[in-house]
N, C-alpha and C positions, 0 to 999 in steps of 0.2 A: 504494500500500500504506500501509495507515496502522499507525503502532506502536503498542501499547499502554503508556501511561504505568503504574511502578512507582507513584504517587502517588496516596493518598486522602484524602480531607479527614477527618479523626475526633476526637477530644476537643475538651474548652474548654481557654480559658485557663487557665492557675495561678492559683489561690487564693492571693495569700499569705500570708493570717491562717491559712493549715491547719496545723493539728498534724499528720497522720496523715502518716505515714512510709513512705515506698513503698520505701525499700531499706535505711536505715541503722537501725540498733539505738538505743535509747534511747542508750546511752551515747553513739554516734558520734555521733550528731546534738545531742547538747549537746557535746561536745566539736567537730567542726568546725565550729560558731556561736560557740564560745568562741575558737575560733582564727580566724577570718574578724572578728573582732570585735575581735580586735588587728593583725589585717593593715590594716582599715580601720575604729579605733577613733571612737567616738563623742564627740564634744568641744563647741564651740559649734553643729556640725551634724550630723543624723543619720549614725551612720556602717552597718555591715553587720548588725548584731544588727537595727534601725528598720528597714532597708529589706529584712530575711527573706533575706537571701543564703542562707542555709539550704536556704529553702522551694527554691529555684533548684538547689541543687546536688544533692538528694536527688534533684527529680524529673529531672534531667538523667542521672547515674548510675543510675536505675533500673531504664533499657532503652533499648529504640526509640522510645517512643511521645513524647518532650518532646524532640525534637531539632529540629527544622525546625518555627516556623510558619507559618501559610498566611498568606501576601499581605495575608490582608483583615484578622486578626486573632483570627479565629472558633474557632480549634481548633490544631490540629495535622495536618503531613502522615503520614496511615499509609506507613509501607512495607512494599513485599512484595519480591519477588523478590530479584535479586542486591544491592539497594541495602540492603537489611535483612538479608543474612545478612552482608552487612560490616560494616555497624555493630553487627549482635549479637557481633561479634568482640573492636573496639577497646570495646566496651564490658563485656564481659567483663574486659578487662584493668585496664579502668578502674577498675573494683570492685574488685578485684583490691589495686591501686594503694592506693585509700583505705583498704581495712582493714588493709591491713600500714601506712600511714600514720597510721593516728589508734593501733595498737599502739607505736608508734616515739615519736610524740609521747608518749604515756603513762609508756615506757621511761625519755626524758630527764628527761620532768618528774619521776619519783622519786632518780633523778640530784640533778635542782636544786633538790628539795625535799621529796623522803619523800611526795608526793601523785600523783594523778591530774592529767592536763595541768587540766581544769575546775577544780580545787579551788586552783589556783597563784594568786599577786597577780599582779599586770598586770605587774610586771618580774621576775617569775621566767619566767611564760610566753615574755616576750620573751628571756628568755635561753636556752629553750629553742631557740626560733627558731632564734637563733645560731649554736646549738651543729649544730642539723639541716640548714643552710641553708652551715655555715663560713662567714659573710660576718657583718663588722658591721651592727649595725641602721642604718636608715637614717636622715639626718640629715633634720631637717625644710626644705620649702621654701619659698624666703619670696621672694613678688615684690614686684618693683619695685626690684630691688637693679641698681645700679650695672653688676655685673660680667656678663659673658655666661651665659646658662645653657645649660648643656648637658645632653643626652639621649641616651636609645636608645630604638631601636624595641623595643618591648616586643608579640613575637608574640600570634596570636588565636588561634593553632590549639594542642590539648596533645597532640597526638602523640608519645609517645616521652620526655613530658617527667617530669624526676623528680616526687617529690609533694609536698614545700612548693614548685618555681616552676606543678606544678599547679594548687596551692591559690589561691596569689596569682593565677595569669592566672582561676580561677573566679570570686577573690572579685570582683575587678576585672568581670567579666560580670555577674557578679549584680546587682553595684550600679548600673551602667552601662546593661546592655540593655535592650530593651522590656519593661515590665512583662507584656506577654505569658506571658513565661518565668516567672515565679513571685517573681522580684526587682524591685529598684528598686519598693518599695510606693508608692503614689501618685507616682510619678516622683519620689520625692527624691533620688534621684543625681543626675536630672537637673539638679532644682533649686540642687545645690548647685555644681553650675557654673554656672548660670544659662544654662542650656538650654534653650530656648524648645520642646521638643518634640512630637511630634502628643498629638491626648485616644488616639487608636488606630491600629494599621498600618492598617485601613480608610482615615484620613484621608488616608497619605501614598498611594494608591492611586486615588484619587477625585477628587483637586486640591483638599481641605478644606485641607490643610498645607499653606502656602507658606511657603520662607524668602527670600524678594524682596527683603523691607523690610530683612534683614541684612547685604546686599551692599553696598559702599561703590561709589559712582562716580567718587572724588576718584581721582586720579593720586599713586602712593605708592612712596618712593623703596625697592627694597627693603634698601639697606645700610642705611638709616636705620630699618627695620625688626626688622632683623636685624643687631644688629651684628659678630659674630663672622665676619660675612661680610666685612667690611671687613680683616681677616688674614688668614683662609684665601683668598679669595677676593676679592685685590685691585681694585679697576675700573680697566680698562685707560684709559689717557688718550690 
C-alpha cells in the first residue's frame, strides 16, 4: 500500500528586496523592522533592517505557504490535509500574537515618550524593550576575555512563547537562516560570523557544499578548550 504524501512543491523563494506585505499593515511592518532593528542593530556590520528580517517575518506569519522549504531550494512545500489544518491553527495565533504585540509596543512607547514605538530614538525604544520584556538590556559580548563564558540554549521553536522572546527567536531566524526564507539578504548573517555557507539548499543536496576542509585533524584537549570545564567538571587522575 503506498501512502499518499500531504507534500507539494509550490512557490519561489522570498524576494527580499519586496515591499509588498502579505499580512502586516503598513504600520506593523515599519514598526516590527524598527524593533528587529534594535534587537539586532546595525553597527560596523549589517545588522536586521540590511538583511530584511522583515521581508522573513511577514511572509512566515502570513499562512501556510512560507513555512517549510523544499530540499533543493526551488519553492516551498504546499500542505494539505491534517498537516495544514495545524499549522493554519498555530498560525492563526501567531497573528494573533503580533498585533496585540506591535499594539503593546506602541502603548509603552507613548509611556516612554508621547510617540509611536517607530518615531522613539534608539534608547527610548530600548527602554521600551525593558519595560515589555522586565529584564535589563543586554550587556555586550566581547571575546577573547580571560574569564569563562557562559550561555543558554536559546530555543528554535515559538510555541507558546510570549511576543518580545517571539520576536527575538524571529529576528534571530531571519538573520540566521537560508536566504530561502526571505532573510539573511545575500547571506550577510552569515557572513558576519564568517560562515562559509552553501550559494543554495540545492548545493547542500547534490555534494556542491562540503564542509571537509573545516574539520581539524589535530588531537584537542577539550579542558583546554573549554575551560569552565576544568570546575564543573574536574579530570579525574
Amino acid at each position: 500500500m503506498t501512502l499518499k504524501s500531504d507534500w507539494e512543491i509550490a512557490g519561489e523563494p522570498v524576494d527580499p528586496d519586496s515591499t509588498e506585505r502579505l499580512f502586516f499593515t503598513q504600520h506593523e511592518w515599519d514598526t516590527v523592522e524598527a524593533a528587529t532593528a534594535r534587537i539586532m542593530p546595525t553597527d560596523h556590520d549589517p545588522g536586521a533592517r540590511e538583511a530584511r528580517v522583515v521581508v522573513f517575518i511577514d511572509r512566515y506569519v502570513s499562512g501556510i505557504d512560507y513555512v517549510f522549504a523544499a530540499a533543493d531550494g526551488s519553492g516551498f512545500l504546499k500542505m494539505s490535509g491534517r498537516a495544514a489544518d495545524a499549522w493554519r491553527g498555530r498560525q492563526f495565533r501567531m497573528q494573533a500574537l503580533y498585533r496585540r504585540g506591535v499594539t503593546e509596543l506602541d502603548a509603552l512607547a507613548r509611556e516612554v515618550g508621547g510617540k509611536s514605538f517607530v518615531d522613539l530614538t534608539d534608547d527610548q525604544q530600548d527602554e521600551v524593550f525593558i519595560r515589555m520584556s522586565g529584564a535589563p538590556k543586554p550587556a555586550k559580548v566581547t571575546h577573547g576575555t580571560k574569564e569563562p563564558v557562559t550561555t543558554f540554549l536559546q530555543g528554535s521553536f515559538d510555541e507558546d512563547l510570549p511576543f518580545f522572546e517571539t520576536l527575538c527567536l524571529h529576528t534571530r531566524q531571519g538573520f540566521y537562516s537560508d536566504p530561502v526564507y526571505g532573510g539573511n539578504k545575500d547571506q550577510m548573517g552569515w557572513k558576519v560570523i564568517g560562515f562559509p555557507g552553501p550559494k543554495s539548499l540545492k548545493d547542500t543536496m547534490d555534494g556542491t557544499y562540503d564542509t571537509t576542509e573545516y574539520f581539524h585533524q589535530d588531537d584537542y584537549d577539550w579542558y583546554d578548550l573549554i575551560p569552565h570545564l576544568r570546575v564543573s567538571m574536574p579530570r579525574a587522575e
